[in-house]
GUKE-768014 format. One record per residue: residue number from 0; residue in three letters; x, y, z of N, C-alpha, C in turn. Coordinates in steps of 0.02 Angstrom, whole numbers, always signed. Layout:
REC  i  aa  n.xx  n.yy  n.zz  ca.xx  ca.yy  ca.zz  c.xx  c.yy  c.zz
REC  NUM  ALA  X  Y  Z  X  Y  Z  X  Y  Z;
...
This chain:
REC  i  aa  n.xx  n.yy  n.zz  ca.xx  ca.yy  ca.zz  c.xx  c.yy  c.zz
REC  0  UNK  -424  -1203  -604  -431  -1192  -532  -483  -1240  -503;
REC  1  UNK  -468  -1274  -454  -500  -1324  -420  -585  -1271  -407;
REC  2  UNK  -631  -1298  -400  -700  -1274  -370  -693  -1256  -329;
REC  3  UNK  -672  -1278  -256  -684  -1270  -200  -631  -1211  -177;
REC  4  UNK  -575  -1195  -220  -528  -1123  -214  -561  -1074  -235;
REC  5  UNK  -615  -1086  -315  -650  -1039  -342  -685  -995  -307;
REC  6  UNK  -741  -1031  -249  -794  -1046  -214  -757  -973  -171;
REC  7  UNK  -673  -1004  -143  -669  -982  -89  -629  -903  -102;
REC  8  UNK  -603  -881  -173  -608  -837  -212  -656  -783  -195;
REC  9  UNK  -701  -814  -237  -763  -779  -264  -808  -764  -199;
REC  10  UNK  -804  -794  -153  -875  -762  -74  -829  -793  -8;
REC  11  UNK  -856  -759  +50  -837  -768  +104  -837  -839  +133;
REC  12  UNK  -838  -896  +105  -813  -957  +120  -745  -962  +122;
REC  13  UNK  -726  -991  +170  -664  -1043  +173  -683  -1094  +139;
REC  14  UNK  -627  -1147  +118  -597  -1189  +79  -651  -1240  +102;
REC  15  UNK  -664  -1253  +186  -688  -1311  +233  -759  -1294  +192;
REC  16  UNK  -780  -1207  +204  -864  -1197  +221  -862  -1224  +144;
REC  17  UNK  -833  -1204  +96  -859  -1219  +20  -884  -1293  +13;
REC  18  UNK  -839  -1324  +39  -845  -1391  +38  -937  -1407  +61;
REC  19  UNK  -938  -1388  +111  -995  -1406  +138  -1077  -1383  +98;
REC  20  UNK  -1036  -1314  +73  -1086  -1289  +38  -1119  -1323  -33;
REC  21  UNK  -1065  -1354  -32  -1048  -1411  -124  -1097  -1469  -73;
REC  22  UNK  -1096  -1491  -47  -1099  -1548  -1  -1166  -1544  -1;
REC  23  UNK  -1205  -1493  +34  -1293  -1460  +27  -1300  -1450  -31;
REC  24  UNK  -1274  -1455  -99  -1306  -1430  -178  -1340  -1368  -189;
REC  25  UNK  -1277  -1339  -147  -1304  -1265  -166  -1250  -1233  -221;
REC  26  UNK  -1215  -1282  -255  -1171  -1252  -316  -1186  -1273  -374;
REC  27  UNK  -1174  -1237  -438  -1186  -1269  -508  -1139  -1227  -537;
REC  28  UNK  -1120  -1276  -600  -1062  -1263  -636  -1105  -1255  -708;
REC  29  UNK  -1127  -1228  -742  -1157  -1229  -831  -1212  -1238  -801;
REC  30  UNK  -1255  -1238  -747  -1330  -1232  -744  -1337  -1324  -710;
REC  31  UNK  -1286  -1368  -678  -1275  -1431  -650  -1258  -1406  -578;
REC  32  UNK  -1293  -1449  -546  -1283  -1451  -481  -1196  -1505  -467;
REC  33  UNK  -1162  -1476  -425  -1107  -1500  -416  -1084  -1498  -367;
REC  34  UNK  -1050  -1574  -333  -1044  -1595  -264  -984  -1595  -250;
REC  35  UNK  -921  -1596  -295  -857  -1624  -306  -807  -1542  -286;
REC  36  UNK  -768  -1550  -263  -736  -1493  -235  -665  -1486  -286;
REC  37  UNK  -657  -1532  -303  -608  -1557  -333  -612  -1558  -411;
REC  38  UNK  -667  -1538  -451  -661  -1518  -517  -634  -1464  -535;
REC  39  UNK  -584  -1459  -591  -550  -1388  -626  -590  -1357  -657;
REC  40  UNK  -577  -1313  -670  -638  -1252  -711  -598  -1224  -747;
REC  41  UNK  -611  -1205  -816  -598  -1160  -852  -630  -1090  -855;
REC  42  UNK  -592  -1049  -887  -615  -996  -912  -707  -985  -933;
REC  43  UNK  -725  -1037  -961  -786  -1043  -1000  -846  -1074  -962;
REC  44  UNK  -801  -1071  -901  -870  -1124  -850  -914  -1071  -809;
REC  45  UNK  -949  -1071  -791  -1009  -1028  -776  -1046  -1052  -698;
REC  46  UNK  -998  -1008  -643  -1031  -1055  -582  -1086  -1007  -540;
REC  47  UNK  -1152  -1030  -500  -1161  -1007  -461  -1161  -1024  -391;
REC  48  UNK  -1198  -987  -363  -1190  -1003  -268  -1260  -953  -248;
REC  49  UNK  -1289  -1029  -227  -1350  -1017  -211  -1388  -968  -267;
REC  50  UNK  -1390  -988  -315  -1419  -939  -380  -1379  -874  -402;
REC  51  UNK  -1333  -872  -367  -1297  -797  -387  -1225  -822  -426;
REC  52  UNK  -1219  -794  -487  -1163  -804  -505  -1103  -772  -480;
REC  53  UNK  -1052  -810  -486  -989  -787  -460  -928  -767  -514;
REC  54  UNK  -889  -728  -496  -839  -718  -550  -765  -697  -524;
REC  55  UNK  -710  -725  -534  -671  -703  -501  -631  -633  -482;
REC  56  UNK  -616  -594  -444  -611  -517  -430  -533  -521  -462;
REC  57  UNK  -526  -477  -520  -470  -448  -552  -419  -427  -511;
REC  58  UNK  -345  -390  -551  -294  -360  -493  -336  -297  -495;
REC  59  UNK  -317  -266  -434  -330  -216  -414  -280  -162  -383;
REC  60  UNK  -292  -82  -411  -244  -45  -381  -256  +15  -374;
REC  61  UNK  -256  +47  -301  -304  +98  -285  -249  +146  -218;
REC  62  UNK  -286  +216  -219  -230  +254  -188  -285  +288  -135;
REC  63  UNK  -264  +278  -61  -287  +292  -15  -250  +356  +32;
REC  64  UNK  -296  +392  +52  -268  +468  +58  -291  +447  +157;
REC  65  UNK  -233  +402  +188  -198  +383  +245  -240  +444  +311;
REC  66  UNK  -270  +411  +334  -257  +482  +413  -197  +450  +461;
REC  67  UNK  -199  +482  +522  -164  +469  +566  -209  +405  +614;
REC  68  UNK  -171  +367  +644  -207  +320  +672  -230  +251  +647;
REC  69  UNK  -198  +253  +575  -203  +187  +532  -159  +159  +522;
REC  70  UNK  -157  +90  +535  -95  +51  +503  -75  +24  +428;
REC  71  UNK  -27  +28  +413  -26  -33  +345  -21  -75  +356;
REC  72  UNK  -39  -138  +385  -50  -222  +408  -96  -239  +391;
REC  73  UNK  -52  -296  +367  -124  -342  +352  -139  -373  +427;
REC  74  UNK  -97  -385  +460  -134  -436  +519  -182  -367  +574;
REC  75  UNK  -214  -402  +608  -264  -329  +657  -218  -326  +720;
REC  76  UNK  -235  -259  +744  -211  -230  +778  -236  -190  +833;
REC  77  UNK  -213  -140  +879  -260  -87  +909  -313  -48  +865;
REC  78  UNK  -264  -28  +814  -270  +26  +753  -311  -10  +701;
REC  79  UNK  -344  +24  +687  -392  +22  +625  -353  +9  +558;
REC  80  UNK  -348  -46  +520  -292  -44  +446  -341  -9  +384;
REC  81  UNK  -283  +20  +351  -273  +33  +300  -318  +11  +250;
REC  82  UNK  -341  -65  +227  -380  -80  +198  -457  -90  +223;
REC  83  UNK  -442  -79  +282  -539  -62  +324  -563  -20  +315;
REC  84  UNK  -531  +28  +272  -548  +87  +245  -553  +90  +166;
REC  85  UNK  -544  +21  +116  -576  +10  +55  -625  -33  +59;
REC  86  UNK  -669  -3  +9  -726  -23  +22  -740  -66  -58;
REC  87  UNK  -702  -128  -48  -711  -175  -138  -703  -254  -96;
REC  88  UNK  -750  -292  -122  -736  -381  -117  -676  -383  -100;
REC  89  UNK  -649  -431  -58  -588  -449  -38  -556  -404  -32;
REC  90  UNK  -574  -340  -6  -515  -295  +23  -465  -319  +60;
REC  91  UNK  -471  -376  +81  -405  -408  +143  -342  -404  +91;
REC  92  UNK  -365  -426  +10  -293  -452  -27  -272  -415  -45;
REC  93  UNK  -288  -325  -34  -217  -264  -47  -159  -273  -10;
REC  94  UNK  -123  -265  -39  -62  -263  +18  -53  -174  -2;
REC  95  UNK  -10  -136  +62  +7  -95  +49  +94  -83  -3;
REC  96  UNK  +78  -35  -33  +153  -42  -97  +189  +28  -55;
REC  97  UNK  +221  -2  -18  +271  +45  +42  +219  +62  +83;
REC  98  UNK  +256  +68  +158  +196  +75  +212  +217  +136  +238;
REC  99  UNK  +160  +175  +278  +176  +228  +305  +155  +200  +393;
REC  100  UNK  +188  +238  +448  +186  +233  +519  +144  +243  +511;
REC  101  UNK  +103  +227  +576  +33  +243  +600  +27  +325  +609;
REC  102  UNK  +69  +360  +619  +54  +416  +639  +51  +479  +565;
REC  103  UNK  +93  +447  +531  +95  +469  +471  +53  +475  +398;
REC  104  UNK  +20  +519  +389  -35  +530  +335  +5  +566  +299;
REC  105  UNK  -68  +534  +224  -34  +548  +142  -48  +486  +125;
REC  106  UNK  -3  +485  +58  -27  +447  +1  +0  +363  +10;
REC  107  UNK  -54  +325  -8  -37  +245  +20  -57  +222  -60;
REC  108  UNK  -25  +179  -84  -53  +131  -141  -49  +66  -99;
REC  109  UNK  -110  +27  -116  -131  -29  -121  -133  -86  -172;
REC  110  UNK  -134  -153  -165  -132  -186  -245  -134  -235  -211;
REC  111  UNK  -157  -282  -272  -146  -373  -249  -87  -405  -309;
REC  112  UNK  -84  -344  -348  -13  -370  -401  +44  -378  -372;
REC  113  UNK  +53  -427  -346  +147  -415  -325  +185  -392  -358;
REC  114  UNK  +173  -421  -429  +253  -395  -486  +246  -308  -476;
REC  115  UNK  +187  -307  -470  +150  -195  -492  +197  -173  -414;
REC  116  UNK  +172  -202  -382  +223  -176  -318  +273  -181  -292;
REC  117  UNK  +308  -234  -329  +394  -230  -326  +413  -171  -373;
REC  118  UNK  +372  -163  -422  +409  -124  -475  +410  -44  -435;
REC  119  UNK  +347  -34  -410  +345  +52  -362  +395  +45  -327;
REC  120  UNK  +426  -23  -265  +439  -6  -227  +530  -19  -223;
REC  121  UNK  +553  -45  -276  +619  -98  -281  +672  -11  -278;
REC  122  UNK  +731  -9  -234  +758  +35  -233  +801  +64  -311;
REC  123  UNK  +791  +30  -334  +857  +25  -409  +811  +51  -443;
REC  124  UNK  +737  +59  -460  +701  +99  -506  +688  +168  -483;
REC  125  UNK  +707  +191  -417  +711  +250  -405  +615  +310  -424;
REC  126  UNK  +609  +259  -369  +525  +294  -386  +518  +334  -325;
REC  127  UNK  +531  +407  -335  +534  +428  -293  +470  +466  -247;
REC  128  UNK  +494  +469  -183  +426  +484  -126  +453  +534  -82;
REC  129  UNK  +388  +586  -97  +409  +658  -66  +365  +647  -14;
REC  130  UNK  +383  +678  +43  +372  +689  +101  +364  +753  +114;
REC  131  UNK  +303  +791  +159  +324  +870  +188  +321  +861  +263;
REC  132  UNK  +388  +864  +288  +411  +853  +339  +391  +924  +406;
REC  133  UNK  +353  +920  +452  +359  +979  +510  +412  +954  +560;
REC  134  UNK  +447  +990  +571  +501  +984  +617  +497  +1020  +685;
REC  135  UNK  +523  +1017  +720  +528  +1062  +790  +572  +1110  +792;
REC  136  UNK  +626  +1106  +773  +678  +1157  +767  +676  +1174  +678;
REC  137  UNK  +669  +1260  +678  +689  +1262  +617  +738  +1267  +586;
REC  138  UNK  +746  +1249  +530  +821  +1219  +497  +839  +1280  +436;
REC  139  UNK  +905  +1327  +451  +889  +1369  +404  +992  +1397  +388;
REC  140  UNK  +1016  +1426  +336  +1054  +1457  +334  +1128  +1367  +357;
REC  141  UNK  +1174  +1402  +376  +1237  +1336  +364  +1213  +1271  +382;
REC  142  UNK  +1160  +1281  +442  +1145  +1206  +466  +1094  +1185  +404;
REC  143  UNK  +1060  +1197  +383  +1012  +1191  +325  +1053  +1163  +273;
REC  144  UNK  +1131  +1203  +223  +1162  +1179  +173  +1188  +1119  +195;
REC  145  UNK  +1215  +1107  +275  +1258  +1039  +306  +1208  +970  +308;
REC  146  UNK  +1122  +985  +328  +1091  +935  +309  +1079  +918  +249;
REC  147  UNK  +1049  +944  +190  +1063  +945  +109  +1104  +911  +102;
REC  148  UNK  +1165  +922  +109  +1249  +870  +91  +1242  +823  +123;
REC  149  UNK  +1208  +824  +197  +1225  +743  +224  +1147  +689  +190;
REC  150  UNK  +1090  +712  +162  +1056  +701  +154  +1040  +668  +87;
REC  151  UNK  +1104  +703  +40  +1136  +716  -22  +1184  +642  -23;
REC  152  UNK  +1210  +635  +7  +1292  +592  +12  +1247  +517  +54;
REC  153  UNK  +1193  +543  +105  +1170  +473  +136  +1208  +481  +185;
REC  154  UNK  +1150  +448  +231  +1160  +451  +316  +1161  +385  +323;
REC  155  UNK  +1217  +371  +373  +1205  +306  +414  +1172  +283  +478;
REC  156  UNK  +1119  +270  +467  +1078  +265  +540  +1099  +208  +586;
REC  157  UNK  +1059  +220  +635  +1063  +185  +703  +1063  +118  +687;
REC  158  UNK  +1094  +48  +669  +1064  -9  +661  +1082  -43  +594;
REC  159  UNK  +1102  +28  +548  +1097  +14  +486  +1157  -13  +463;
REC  160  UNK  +1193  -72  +401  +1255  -64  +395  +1268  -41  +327;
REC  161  UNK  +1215  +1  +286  +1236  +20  +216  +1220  +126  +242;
REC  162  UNK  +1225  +151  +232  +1203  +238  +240  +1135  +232  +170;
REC  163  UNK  +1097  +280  +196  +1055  +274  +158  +1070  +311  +68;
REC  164  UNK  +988  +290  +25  +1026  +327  -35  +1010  +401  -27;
REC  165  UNK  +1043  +433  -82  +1054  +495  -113  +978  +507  -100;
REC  166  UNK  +959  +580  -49  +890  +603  -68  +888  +667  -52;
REC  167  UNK  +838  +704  -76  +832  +799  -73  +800  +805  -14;
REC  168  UNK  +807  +852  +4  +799  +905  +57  +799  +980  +24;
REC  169  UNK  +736  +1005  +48  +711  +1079  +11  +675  +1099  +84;
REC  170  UNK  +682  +1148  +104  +656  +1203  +152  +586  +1229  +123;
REC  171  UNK  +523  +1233  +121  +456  +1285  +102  +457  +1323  +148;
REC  172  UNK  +458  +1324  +226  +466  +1362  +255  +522  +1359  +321;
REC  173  UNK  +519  +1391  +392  +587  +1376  +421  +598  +1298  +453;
REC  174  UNK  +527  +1293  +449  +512  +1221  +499  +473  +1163  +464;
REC  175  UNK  +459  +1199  +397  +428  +1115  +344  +474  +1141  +286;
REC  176  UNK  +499  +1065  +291  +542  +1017  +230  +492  +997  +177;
REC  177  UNK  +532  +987  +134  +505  +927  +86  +573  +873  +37;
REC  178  UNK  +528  +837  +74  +600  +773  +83  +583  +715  +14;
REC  179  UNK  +622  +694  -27  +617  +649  -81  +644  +593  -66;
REC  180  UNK  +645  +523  -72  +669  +469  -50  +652  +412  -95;
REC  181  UNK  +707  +402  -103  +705  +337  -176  +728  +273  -137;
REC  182  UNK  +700  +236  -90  +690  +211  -48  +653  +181  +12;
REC  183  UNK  +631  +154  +55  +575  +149  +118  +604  +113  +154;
REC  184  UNK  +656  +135  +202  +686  +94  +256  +626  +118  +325;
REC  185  UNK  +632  +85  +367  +586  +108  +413  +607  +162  +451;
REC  186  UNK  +543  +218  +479  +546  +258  +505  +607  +313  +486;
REC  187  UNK  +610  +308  +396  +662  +327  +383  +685  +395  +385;
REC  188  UNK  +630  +446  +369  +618  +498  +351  +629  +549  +444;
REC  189  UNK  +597  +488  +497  +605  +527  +536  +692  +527  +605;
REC  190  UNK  +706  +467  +548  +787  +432  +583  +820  +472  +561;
REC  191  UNK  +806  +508  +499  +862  +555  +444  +864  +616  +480;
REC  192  UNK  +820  +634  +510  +812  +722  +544  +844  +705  +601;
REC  193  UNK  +825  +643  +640  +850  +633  +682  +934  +623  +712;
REC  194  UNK  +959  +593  +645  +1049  +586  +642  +1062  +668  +646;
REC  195  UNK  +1043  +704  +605  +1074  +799  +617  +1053  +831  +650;
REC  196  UNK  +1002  +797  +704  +987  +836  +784  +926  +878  +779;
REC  197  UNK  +888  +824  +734  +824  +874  +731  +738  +828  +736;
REC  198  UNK  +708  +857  +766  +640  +799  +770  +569  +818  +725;
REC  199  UNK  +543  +763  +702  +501  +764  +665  +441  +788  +701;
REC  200  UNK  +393  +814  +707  +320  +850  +737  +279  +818  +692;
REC  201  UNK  +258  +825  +633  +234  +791  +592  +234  +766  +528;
REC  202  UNK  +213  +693  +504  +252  +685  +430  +200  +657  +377;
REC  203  UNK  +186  +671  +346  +142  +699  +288  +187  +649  +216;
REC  204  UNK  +142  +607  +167  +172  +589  +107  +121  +614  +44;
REC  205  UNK  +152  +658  -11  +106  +691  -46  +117  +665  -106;
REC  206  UNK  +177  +638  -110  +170  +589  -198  +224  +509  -193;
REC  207  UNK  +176  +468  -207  +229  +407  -242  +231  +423  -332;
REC  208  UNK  +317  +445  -324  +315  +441  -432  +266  +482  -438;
REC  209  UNK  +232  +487  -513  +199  +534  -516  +146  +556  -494;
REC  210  UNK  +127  +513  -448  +49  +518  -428  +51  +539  -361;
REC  211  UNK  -7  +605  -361  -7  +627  -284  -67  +632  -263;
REC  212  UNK  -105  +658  -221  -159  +642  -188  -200  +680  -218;
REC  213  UNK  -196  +751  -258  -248  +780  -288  -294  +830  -234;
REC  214  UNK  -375  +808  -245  -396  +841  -209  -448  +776  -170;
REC  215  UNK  -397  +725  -184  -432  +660  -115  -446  +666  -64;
REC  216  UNK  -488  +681  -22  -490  +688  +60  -465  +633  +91;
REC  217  UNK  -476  +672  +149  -427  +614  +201  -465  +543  +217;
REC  218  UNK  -459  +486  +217  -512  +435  +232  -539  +411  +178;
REC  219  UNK  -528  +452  +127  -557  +432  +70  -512  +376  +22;
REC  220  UNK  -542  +338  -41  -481  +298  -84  -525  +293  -146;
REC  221  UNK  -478  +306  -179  -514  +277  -268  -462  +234  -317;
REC  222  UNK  -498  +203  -356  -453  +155  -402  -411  +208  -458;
REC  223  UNK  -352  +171  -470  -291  +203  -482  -307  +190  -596;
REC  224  UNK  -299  +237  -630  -325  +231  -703  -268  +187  -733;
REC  225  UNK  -292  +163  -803  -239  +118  -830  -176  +140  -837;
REC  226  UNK  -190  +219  -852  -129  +236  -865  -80  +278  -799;
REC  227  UNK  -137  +285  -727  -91  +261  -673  -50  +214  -661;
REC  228  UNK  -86  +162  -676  -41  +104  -671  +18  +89  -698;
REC  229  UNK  +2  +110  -760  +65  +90  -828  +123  +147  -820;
REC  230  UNK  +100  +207  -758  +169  +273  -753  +232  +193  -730;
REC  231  UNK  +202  +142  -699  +267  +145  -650  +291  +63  -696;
């Protein structure tokens, strides 16, 4: 890796500021002052900045327990994102691994692994994501078994040209669902109530795959264990 990517890695420099910073001799590589932006580094090279050593930040993968009023974007917005609310070096490079609406709280994974987050999120591995759905109208008795089957068989939404996949529908009480979805089309969960004439009030996500929020508070996020990682 070139120095001046390392630089821009490892601390809040851009590519330009590193340069400049190399430029003033405020860098050393093995205990050498170094001007060159453009030297490779190995594994074994030893840099600092301004006396502090640097080291490059590992993948990372961590599960954030979502309020209402947050986005999953990376670019800014009205709304406060998703990762302004982890608190690790380079929080900008989580991406979220499936996003939830702004209005929608529950469980968010984060990561800078791409391969880790195609694998949660790719429809064919069937990692499935429960939802507890509040509705406005309660759903109970024939209209209840007719959503199940259409929910069961896949709905074709507004826009869409495939029907969605195969997912459950379970009643807890007359007016909260709990909805499973091996999938993340947008606003999907609340397009699906919506095709059988029914509206979402509020929507809640309590597990990706095996992992669910526990006893995480809301606002809160912690790093995900090895062998979180390795469920998926």
């Amino acid at each position: 890796m070139r120095l001046d990517r390392f630089l821009a890695e490892t601390t809040d420099l851009t590519r330009s500021l590193a340069k400049k910073a190399l430029h003033r001799g405020e860098v050393s590589v093995d205990g050498e002052v170094v001007k060159n932006p453009a030297i490779q580094l190995g594994e074994a090279n030893r840099v600092r900045w301004r006396g502090q050593p640097l080291a490059l930040v590992g993948l990372r993968y961590v599960m954030l327990h979502k309020p209402a009023g947050v986005e999953c974007t990376s670019r800014r917005t009205l709304y406060p994102r998703a990762v302004d609310l982890i608190d690790l070096p380079k929080a900008e490079r989580l991406q979220p691994v499936g996003r939830l609406d702004v209005e929608t709280t529950g469980l968010v994974l984060l990561s800078d692994d791409g391969q880790w987050s195609h694998r949660v999120t790719a429809p064919r591995r069937r990692c499935g994501k429960v939802y507890r759905v509040t509705l406005a109208e309660p759903l109970e008795g024939p209209a209840l078994a007719a959503a199940q089957a259409c929910f069961a068989e896949g709905l074709l939404l507004d826009g869409e040209a495939k029907p969605t996949r195969p997912a459950e529908l379970a009643m807890r009480e007359p007016r909260v669902a709990a909805v499973t979805l091996h999938e993340g089309k947008y606003h999907q969960v609340r397009r699906m109530f919506a095709a059988i004439g029914n509206h979402v009030v509020a929507l809640h996500r309590e597990a990706v795959g095996p992992l669910t929020l526990g006893d995480l508070p809301e606002g809160e996020w912690r790093a995900l264990s090895e062998a979180e990682v390795a469920a998926f």
